[in-house]
C-alpha positions in Angstrom: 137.3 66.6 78.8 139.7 67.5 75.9 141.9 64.7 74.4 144.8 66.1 74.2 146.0 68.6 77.1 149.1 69.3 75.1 147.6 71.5 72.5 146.0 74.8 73.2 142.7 75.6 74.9 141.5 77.2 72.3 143.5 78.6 69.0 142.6 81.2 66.7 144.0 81.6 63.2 143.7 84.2 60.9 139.9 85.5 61.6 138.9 88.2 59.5 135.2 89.9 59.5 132.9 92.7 58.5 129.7 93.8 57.9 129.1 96.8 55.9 132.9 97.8 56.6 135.8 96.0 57.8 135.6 94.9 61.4 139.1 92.9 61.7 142.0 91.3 60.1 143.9 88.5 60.5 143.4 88.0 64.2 145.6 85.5 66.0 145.3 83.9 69.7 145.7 81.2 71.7 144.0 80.7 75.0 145.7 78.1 77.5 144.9 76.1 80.4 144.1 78.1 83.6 144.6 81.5 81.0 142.5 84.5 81.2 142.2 87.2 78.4 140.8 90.6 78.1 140.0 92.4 75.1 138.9 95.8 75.5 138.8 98.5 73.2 136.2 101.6 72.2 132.4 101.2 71.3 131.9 99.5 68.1 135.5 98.7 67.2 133.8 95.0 66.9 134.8 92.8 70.6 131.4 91.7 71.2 131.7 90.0 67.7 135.2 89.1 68.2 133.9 87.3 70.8 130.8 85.8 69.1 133.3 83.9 66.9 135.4 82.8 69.2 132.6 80.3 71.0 131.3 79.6 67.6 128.1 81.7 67.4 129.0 83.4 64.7 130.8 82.4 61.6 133.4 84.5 60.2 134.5 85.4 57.0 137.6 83.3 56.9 139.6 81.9 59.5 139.8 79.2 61.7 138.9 79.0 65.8 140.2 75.4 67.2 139.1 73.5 69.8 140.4 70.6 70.7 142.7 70.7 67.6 139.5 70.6 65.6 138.1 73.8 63.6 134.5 74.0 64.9 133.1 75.9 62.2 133.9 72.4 59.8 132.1 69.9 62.3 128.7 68.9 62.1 126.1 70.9 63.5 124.7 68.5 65.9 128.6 67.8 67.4 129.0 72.0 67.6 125.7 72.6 69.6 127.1 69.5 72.1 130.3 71.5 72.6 128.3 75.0 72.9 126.2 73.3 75.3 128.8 71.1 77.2 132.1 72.7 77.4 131.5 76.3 76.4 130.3 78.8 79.2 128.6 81.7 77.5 128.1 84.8 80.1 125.7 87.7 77.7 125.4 90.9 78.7 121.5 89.9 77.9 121.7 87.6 80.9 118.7 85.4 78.8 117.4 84.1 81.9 114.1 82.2 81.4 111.4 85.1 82.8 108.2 83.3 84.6 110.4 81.5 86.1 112.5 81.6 89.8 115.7 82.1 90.3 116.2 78.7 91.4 114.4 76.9 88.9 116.5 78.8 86.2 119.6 76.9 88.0 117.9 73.6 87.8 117.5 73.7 84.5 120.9 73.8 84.1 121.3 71.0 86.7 119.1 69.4 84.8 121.2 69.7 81.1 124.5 69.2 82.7 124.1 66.6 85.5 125.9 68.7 88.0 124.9 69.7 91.0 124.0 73.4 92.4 127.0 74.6 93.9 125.3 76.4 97.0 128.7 77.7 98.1 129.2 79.7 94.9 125.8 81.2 95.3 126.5 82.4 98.6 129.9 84.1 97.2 127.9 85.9 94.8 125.4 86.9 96.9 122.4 85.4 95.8 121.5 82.6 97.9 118.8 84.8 99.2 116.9 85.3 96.2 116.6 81.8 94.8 112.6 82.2 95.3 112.2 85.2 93.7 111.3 85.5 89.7 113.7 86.8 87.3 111.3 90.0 87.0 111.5 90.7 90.7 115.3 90.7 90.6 118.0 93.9 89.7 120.0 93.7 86.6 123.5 93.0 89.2 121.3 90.1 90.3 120.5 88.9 87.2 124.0 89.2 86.4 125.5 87.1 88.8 122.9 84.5 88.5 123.6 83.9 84.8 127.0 83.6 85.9 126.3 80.7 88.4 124.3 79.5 85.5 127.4 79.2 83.4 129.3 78.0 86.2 127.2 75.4 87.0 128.1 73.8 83.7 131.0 73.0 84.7 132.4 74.4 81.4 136.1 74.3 79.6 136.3 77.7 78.5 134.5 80.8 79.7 133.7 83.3 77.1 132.2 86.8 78.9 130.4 89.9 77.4 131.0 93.1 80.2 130.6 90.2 82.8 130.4 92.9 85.3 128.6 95.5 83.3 125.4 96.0 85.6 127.6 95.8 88.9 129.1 98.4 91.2 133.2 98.5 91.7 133.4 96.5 95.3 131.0 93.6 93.4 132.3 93.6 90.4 135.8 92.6 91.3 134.7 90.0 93.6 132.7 88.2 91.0 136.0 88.4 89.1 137.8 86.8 91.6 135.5 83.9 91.7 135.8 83.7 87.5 139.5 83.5 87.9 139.5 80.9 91.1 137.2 78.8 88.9 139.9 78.7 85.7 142.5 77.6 88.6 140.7 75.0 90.2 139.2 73.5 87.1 141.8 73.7 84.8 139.9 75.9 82.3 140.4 79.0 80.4 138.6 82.3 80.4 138.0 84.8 77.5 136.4 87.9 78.5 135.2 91.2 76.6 135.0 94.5 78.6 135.3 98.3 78.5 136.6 98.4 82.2 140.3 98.7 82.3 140.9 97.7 85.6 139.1 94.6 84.8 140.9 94.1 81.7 144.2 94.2 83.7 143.5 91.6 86.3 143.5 89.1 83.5 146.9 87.4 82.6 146.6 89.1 79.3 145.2 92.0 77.6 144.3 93.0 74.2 142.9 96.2 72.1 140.8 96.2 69.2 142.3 98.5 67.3 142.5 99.3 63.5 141.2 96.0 62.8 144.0 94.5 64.5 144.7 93.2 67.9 147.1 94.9 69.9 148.9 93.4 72.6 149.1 94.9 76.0 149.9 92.8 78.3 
């Protein structure tokens, strides 16, 4: 739980970046309670890495990305992977399921980690209850999809961070799984960062960003 619920979900100050060339400057945002944002923005323009820092897999240039009033990127490495593992909910557009194994005994690993139970309604609203005996090879890229989102979910998590959550699935699918992301930051109280090249994805979110010239550009 976070200790203090009148501070910010998560605040970011100042984060600048690049590589071989400037990706962004002085970036600025604060994710609330029940909050979901979308950042979209052309190929390349740097979102995916944007988003990296944010959940603290990458460290950036300079900068600082709070959580719980507390920079992550200044607290020890063993109390950083416990708040990767615990409270942040990391959806990759890699899915990184664990191949050789089942659908359902990539859940219960996560069971397993967490101590919370499989929530067997939430795989039936995604659609996958059916294939909990198949392995990860035997299943489509949508299904992998929305099985490393009831991964994630099944964490329990404080704050969602999503790559193209919705990348590998048609239109009808794609905005129900959506609609489940955004009931869950309602009914748990969380927040939700998401990264995503569909528009009418984007705008579903409560606000909506552009990675543009380095900066971020507010939308809506």
């Amino acid at each position: 739980m976070i200790k203090n619920k009148n501070i910010p979900l998560l605040e970011v100050r100042g984060i600048s970046h690049n590589f071989d060339y400037p990706l962004f400057d002085n970036i600025n945002l604060t994710l609330e309670r029940k909050q979901s944002i979308a950042i979209i923005g052309v190929s390349g323009s740097g979102k995916s890495t944007l988003l990296n820092i944010f959940c603290s897999l990458l460290k950036p240039i300079c900068g600082e990305v709070l959580y719980d009033g507390q920079n992550i990127f200044n607290i020890s490495t063993k109390r950083l992977l416990g708040i990767r593992r615990k409270k942040f909910g990391i959806i990759f557009q890699a899915h990184y399921l664990f191949r050789g194994f089942s659908a359902s005994e990539n859940l219960n690993i996560t069971k397993l980690l967490s101590n919370n139970e499989i929530d067997q309604e939430l795989l039936v609203k995604l659609k996958i209850d059916h294939i909990m005996e198949q392995g990860i090879g035997e299943l489509s890229g949508g299904q992998q999809q929305r099985l490393s989102i009831a991964r994630v979910l099944t964490k329990k998590p404080n704050i969602i961070f999503a790559d193209e959550p919705t990348g590998n699935l048609d239109k009808k699918t794609a905005l129900e799984v959506m609609d489940i992301l955004f009931e869950y930051t309602q009914i748990f109280d969380v927040g939700m960062l998401i990264v995503t090249h569909e528009d009418d994805i984007a705008y579903k979110c409560d606000h909506v960003y552009r990675l543009n010239k380095n900066e971020l550009e507010k939308l809506k």
